[in-house]
C-alpha positions, 0 to 999 in steps of 0.5 A, spaced: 331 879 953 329 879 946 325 873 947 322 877 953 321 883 948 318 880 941 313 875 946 311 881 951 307 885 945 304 879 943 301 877 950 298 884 950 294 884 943 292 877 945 290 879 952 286 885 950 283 881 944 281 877 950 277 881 955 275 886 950 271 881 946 269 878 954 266 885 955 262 885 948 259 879 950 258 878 958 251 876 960 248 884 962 247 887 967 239 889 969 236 895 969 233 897 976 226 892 978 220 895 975 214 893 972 207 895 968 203 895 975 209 901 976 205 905 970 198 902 972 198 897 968 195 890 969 199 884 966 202 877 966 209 875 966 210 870 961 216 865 959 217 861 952 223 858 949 228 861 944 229 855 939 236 853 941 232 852 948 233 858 952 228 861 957 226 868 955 222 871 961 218 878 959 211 882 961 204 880 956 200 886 957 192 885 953 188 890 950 181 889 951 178 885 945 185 886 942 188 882 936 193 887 934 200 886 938 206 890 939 212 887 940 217 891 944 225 890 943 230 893 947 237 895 946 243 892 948 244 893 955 240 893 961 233 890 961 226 891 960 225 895 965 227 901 963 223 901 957 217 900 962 214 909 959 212 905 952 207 901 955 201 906 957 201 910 950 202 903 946 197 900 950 191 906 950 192 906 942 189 898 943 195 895 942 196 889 947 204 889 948 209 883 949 216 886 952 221 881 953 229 880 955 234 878 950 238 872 952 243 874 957 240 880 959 235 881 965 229 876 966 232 871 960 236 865 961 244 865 957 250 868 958 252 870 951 250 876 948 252 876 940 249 884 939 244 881 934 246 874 931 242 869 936 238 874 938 234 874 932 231 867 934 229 870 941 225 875 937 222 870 933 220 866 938 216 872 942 213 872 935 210 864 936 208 867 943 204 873 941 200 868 935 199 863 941 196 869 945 191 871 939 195 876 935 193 877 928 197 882 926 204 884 929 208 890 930 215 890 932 217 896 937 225 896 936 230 900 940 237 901 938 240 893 937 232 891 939 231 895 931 237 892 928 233 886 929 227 887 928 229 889 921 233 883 920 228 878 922 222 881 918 225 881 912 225 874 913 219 872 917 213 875 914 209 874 920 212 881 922 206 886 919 209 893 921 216 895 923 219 901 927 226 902 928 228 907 933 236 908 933 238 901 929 244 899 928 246 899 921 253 897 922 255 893 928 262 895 928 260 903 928 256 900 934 262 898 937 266 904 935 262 908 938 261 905 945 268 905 945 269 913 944 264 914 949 267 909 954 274 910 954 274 916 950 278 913 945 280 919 939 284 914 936 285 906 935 277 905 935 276 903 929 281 897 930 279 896 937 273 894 934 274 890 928 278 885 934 274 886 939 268 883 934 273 879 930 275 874 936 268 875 940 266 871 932 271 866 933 270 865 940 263 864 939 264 859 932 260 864 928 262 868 921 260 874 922 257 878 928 251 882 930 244 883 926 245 886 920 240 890 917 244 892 912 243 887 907 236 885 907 232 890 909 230 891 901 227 884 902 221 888 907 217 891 902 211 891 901 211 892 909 212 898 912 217 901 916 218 907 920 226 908 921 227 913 926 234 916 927 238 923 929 243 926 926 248 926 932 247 919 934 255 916 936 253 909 934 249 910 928 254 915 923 250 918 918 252 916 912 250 909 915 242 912 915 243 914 908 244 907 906 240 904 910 233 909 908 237 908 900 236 900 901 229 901 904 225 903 898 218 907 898 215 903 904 220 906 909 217 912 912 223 917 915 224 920 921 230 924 922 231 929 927 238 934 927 239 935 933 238 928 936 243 924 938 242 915 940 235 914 942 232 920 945 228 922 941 222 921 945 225 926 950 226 931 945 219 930 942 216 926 946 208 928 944 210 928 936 215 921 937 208 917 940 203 921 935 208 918 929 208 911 932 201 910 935 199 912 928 203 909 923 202 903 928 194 904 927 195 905 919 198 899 918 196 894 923 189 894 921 185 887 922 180 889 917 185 889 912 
């Protein structure tokens, strides 16, 4: 009996250690189908290689006489298709556009999501596409994960000329937290919850550490400009976190920090001002004169 009572406890946390990091990072489900031609757009669907071999699939949209691209970066769940509206105001502006699905989500070959640490190279990968296609300067769009990313690769690809984040996770332990409150909804044990589930999600991946981590090196950016975009209501991301991660930023980040926002919706609580400030700081610093 004994036996049975010390062992039972064990078996549980072991259990729920197990499927709760299973459920962080199981291949995702797609969003419902759709597509440029959706929003009156031609395009190409396109497939290239992430550097461990993957095969990422997306959409490549031109711009006529076009050399400036914008990479677009989705989030965590879901897929490209649901990002479909950036496309025509993006590519009015006289961008070409390049969207694709990280591993394990949508288009994209993998089975292992890991929230940003190998996500990194498939955003690398799409950036040796878009120079294939002729781009001569580059701008990465990144939604929530998708900005946690982008900020962590420009900071070590210089190829990346320009950045916009929009609801990055600074922390991938709050990221977590935050979904778990969401989901469940979880007053208490969040926290911890999250630190296991990340923890055996590291182990079973044989890796140190998980997720992107922006944190620590979006200082190395600079000069380039970023365009950080977050709202003060946002679950995922607490605020003290945006004020260390625009602190480490430096004098090349422009802020947009919106009250009564909460986790990506800012282009619904301000749709005309949320394409104004990105086409235009896209313009700015993506200009091929320079």
């Amino acid at each position: 009996m004994f036996y049975i009572l010390f062992t039972l406890p064990i078996l549980l946390f072991f259990l729920i250690a197990y499927f709760g990091s299973t459920y962080l990072i199981a291949r995702r489900t797609p969003d419902p189908a759709t597509s440029p031609k959706d929003v009156g757009l031609d395009f190409e669907d396109v497939s290239f290689q992430s550097s461990d071999g993957l095969k990422l699939g997306g959409w490549y949209v031109p711009a006529i006489d076009s050399t400036r691209t914008i990479i677009v970066c989705s989030g965590a769940n879901g897929s490209i298709d649901s990002d479909v509206n950036v496309l025509p105001w993006l590519h009015d502006a006289g961008f070409n556009v390049l969207m694709f699905d990280w591993r394990a989500h949508g288009r994209s070959a993998g089975s292992i999501v890991s929230l940003g640490y190998y996500e990194r190279y498939d955003l690398i990968a799409a950036i040796e596409f878009a120079k294939a296609k002729g781009a001569h300067k580059i701008g990465v769009l990144g939604f929530s994960m998708g900005g946690s990313i982008a900020l962590s690769v420009a900071a070590s690809d210089p190829s990346i000329d320009a950045v916009v984040a929009d609801s990055a996770f600074v922390d991938v332990v709050s990221a977590v937290k935050g979904g778990l409150i969401e989901r469940l909804p979880l007053a208490l044990g969040a926290d911890t919850l999250a630190h296991l589930f990340l923890l055996t999600a590291s182990f079973r991946l044989g890796v140190r550490g998980f997720g992107a981590d922006p944190l620590s090196t979006i200082d190395r950016i600079a000069p380039r400009p970023m365009l950080l975009l977050y709202g003060d209501r946002d679950p995922f991301v607490p605020s003290v976190e945006i004020d260390q991660l625009i602190a480490r930023a430096g004098t090349s980040a422009e802020v947009w920090r919106v009250p009564e926002a909460a986790h990506r919706n800012l282009h619904e609580l301000r749709s005309a001002e949320y394409r104004t400030k990105i086409v235009r700081f896209f313009d700015r610093n993506l200009d091929t004169r320079s």
